[in-house]
C-alpha positions as CSV (number, residue, x, y, z in Angstrom):
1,X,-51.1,20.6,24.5
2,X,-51.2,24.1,26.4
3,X,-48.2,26.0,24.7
4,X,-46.2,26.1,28.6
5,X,-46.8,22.7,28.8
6,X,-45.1,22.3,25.2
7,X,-42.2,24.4,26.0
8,X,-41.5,22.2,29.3
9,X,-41.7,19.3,27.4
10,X,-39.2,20.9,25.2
11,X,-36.7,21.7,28.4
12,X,-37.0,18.4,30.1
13,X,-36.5,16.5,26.7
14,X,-33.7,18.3,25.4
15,X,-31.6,17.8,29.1
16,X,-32.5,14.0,28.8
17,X,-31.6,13.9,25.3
18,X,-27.9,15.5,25.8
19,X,-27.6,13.8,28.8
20,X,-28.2,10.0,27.6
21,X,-26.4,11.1,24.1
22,X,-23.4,11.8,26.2
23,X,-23.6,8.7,28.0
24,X,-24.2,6.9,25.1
25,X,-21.1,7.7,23.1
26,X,-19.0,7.4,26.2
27,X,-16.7,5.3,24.0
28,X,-16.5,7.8,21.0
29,X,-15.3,10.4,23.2
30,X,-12.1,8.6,24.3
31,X,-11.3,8.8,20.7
32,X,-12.2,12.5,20.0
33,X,-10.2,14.8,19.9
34,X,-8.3,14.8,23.2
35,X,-7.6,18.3,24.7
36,X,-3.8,17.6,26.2
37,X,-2.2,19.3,28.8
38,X,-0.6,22.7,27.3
39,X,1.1,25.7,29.4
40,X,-2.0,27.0,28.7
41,X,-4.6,24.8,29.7
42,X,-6.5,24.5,32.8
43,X,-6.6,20.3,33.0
44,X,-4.0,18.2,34.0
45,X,-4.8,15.0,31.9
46,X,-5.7,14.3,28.6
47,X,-9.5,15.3,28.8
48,X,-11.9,14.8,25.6
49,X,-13.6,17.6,24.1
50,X,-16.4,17.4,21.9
51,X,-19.7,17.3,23.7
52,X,-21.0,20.2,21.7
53,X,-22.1,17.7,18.8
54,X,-24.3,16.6,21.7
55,X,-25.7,19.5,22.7
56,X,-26.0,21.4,19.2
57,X,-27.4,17.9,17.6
58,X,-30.6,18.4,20.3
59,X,-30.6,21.5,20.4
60,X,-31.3,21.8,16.5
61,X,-33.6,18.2,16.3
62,X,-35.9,19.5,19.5
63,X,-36.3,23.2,17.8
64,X,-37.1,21.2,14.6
65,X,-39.4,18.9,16.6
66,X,-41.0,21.7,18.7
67,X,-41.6,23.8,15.3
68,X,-43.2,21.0,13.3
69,X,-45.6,20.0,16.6
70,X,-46.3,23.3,17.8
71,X,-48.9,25.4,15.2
72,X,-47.9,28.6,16.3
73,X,-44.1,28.1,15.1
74,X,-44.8,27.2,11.4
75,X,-44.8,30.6,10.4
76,X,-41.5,31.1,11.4
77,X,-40.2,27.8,10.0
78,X,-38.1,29.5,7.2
79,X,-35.9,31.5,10.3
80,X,-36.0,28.6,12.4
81,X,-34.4,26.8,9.7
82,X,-31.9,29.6,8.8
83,X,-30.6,30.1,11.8
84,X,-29.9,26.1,12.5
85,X,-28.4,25.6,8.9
86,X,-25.9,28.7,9.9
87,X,-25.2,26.6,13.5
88,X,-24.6,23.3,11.6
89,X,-21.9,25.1,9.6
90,X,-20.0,26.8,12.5
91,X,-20.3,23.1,14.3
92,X,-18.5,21.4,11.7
93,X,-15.8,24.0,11.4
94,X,-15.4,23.9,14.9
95,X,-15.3,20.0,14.7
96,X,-12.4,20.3,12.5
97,X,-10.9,23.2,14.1
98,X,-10.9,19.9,17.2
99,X,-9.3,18.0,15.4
100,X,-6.8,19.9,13.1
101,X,-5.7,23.5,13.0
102,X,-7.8,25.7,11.1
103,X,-6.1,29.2,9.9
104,X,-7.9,32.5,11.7
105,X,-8.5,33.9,8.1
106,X,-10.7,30.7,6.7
107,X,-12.0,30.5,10.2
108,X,-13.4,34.1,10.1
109,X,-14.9,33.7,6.9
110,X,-17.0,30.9,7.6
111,X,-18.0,32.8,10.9
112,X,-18.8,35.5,9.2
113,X,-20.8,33.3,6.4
114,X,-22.8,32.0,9.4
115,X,-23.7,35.3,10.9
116,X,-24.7,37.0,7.9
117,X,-27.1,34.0,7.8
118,X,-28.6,34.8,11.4
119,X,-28.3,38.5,10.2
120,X,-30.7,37.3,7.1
121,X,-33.3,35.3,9.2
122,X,-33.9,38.6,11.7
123,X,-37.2,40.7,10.7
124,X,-37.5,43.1,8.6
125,X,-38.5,45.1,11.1
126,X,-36.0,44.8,13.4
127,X,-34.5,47.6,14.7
128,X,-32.3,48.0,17.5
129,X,-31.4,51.8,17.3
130,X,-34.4,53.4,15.2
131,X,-32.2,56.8,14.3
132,X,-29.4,55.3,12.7
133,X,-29.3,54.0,8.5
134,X,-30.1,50.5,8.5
135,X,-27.2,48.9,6.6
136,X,-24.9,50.5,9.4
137,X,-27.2,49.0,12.0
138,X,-26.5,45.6,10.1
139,X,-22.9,46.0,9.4
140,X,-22.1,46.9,13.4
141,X,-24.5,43.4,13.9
142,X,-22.2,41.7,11.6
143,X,-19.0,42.5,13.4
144,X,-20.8,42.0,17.1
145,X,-22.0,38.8,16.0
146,X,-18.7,37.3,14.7
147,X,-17.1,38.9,18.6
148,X,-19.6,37.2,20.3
149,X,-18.9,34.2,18.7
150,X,-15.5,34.1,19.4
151,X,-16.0,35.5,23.1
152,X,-17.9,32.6,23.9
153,X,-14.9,30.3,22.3
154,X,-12.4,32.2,24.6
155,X,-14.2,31.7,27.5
156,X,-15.0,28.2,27.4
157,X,-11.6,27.7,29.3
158,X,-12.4,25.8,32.9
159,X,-14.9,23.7,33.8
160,X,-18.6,24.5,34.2
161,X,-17.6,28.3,33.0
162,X,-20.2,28.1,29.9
163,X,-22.4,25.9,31.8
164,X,-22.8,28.8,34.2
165,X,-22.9,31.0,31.6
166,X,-25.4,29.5,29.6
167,X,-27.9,27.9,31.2
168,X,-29.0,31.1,33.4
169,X,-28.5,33.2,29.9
170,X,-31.0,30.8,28.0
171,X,-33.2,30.4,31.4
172,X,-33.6,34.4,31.5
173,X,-34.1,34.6,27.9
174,X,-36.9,31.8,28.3
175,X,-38.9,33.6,30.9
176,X,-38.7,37.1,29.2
177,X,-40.3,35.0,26.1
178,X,-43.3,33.7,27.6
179,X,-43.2,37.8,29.1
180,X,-43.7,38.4,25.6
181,X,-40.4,40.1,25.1
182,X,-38.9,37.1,22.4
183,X,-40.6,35.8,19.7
184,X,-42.1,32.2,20.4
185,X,-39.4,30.5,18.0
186,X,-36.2,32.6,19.7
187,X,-38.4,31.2,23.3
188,X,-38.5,27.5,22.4
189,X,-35.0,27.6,20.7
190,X,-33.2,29.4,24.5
191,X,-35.5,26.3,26.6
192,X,-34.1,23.4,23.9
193,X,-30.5,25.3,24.1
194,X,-31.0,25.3,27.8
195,X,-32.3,21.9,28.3
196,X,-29.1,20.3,26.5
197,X,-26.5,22.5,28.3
198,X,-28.2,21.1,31.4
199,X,-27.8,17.5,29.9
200,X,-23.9,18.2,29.2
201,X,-23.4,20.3,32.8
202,X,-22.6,16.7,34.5
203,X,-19.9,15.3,32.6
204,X,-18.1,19.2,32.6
205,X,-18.5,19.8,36.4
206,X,-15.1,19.6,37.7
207,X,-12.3,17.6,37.3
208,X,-14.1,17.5,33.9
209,X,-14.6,13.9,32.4
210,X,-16.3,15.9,28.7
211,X,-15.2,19.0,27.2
212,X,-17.7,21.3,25.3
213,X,-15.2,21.9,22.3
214,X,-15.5,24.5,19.2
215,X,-18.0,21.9,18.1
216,X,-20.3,23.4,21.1
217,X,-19.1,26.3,21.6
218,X,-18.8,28.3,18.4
219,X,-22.7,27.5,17.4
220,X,-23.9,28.2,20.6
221,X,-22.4,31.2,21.0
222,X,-24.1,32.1,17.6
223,X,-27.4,31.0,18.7
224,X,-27.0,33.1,21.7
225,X,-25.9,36.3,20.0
226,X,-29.1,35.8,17.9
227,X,-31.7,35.5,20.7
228,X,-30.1,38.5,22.3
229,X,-30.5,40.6,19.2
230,X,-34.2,39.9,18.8
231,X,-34.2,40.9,22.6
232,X,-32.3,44.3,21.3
233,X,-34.7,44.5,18.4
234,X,-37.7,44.4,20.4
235,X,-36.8,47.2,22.5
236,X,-35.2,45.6,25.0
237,X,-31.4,46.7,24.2
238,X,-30.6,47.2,28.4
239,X,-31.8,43.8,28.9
240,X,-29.5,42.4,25.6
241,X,-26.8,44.2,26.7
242,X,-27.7,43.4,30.9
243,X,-27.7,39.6,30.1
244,X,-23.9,39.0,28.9
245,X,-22.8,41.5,30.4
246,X,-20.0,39.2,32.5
247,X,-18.7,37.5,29.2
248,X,-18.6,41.2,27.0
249,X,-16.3,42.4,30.0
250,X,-13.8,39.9,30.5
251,X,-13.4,39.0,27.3
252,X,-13.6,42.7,25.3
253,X,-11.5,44.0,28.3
254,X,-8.4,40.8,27.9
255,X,-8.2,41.3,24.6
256,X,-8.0,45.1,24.3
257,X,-5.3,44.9,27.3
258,X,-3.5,42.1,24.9
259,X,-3.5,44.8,22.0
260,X,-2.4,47.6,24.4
261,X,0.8,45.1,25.4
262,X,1.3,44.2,21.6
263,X,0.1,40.4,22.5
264,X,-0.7,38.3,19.6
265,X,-4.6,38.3,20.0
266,X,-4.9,35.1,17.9
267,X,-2.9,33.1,20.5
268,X,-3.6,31.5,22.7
269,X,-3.2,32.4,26.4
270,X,-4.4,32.4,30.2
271,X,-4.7,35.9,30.3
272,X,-8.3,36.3,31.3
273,X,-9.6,37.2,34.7
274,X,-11.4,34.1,35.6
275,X,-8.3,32.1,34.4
276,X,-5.9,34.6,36.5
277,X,-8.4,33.8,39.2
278,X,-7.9,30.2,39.1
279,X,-3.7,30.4,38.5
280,X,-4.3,32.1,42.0
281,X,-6.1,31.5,45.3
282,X,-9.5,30.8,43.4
283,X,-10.8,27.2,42.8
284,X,-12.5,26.6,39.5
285,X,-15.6,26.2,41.5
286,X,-15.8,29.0,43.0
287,X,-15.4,31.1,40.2
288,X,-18.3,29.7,38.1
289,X,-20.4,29.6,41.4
290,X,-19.3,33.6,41.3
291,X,-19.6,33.5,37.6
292,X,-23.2,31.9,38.1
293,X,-24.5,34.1,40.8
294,X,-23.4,37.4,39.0
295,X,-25.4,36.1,36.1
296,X,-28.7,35.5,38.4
297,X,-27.7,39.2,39.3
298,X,-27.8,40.1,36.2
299,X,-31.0,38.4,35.0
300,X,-32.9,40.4,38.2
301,X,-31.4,43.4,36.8
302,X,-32.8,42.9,33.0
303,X,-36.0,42.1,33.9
304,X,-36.4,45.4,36.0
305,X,-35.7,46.8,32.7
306,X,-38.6,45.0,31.0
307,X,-41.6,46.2,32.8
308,X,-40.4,50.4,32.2
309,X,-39.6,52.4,29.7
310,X,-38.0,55.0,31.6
311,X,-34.7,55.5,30.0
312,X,-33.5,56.6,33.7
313,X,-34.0,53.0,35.1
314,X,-33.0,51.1,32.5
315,X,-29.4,53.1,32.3
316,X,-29.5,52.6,36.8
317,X,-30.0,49.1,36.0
318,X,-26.9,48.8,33.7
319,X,-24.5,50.6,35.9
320,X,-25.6,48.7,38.6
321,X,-24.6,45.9,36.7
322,X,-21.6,47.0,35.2
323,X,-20.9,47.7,39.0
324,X,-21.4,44.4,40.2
325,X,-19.4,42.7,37.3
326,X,-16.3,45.4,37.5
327,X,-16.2,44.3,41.3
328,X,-15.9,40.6,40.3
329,X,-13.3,41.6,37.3
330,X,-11.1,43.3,40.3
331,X,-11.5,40.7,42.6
332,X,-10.7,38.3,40.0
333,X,-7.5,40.0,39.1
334,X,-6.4,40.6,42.7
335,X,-6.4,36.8,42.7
């Protein structure tokens, strides 16, 4: 099978898959793990959450299928399968994080277990910033990756919000791959991510019937702060940073004006632009259809960077970006 024709195969599965695995366990979710109504939620009824076991289950079992089928992947086998065993783990903390209360210190840990792991699978050869020592290139890796995992947790707080985030993320990522600008394993892992975010979008649109859950959301934001690093490590660090760029913002930017107010950072809150947006004349629609389209932006904007080298371009391309996001951020807050 022609290797597009493999990765579509790969897409359209893996949306199926989550899909019909959602449907199917349409009684184990009542049961799950309700989310109740808190002064700081965004539902108004006990919703479940959960449907990250869903989505990380076929996420992990297509990349697993896709690298045993497709010849060109079994070199990279060993990564593949480093980088899922480090998603498992964060899944099943985050599946009892659902259910009880883990501490932040444990929690940590085990985050920072799992990205060391990711750290470990990444080439030798890797390098994002050639001029600086490599174990300080690895130990500001470290810290970013355990941030990004969290900043995706934070952020997964109204319906559709990772949906929008993710599926255009992964989508972008895809394309740049079969560009040449991923490796083929970090390609097929984005589509099968993609595809079962896809599957899930449905039962999350809004009123949501399914909530992602730190199940879903603390592996894929791991998976995703991987895939963007071998972006960076490729020499691509304007499109890395260009991609996320709406989720680094709002969350780095809440949780530095929490520290400034002497805010407990570990609590939780409602304190974050698109969730001031919805407390005020927003809908929860339109702020991931804003969310969405500043991410399409955004994608435009990394590509540009792909096909130059001029450091000139690349650096228009990210204030232009970071122009586009501020000016969502303000509008957001004016809400």
């Amino acid at each position: 099978m022609p290797l597009v024709g493999a990765f579509a195969l790969v897409l359209a599965g893996s949306a199926l898959a989550s899909g019909g695995l959602i449907w199917l366990l349409r009684p184990f979710w009542r049961h799950y793990a309700l989310a109740k109504p808190n002064p700081r939620s965004s539902h108004k009824v006990p919703t479940p959450q959960g449907g990250g076991i869903a989505v990380v289950a076929v996420t992990v079992v297509a990349t697993a299928l896709a690298a045993m089928l497709i010849p060109t992947l079994h070199d990279t086998a060993g990564s593949i399968s480093l980088v899922l065993c480090a998603a498992l783990l964060l899944a099943i903390v985050g599946a009892v994080d659902d259910l009880y209360v883990i501490e932040v210190v444990p929690r940590l840990l085990v985050q920072t277990l799992a990205v060391a792991t990711v750290i470990a699978a990444l080439p030798s050869e890797a390098r994002i910033v050639q001029a600086s020592p490599w174990w300080i290139e690895r130990l500001v890796l470290l810290v970013g990756g355990v941030w990004f995992v969290n900043l995706v947790n934070f952020m997964d707080g109204i319906d559709w919000m990772t949906v929008a985030e993710v599926v255009p993320l992964t989508a972008g990522l895809a394309i740049f791959g079969l560009a040449g600008a991923l490796p083929l394993h970090a390609t097929t892992v984005s589509l099968a991510l993609c595809g079962a975010m896809i599957g899930f979008a449905p039962f999350n649109r809004p009123v949501a019937q399914l909530f992602l859950g730190d199940v879903g959301s603390l592996p894929v934001g791991l998976l995703l702060g991987w895939l963007l690093t071998l972006l960076a490590g490729d020499g691509h660090l304007a499109a890395a940073l260009l991609l996320p760029l709406y989720y680094l913002s709002d969350a780095t930017i809440t949780i530095f004006l929490r520290l400034a107010n002497r805010e407990p950072i570990t609590q939780a809150h409602r304190n974050h632009f698109y969730q001031r947006a919805v407390a005020g004349s927003y809908t929860a629609s339109q702020v991931v259809g804003l969310v969405l389209a500043i991410n399409v932006a955004l994608i435009l904007l990394a590509a540009l960077t792909l096909v130059t080298s001029s450091i000139a371009l690349h650096a228009t391309a990210f204030l232009l970006g970071a122009a586009l996001v501020g000016t969502l951020l303000f509008n957001f807050n004016r809400a």
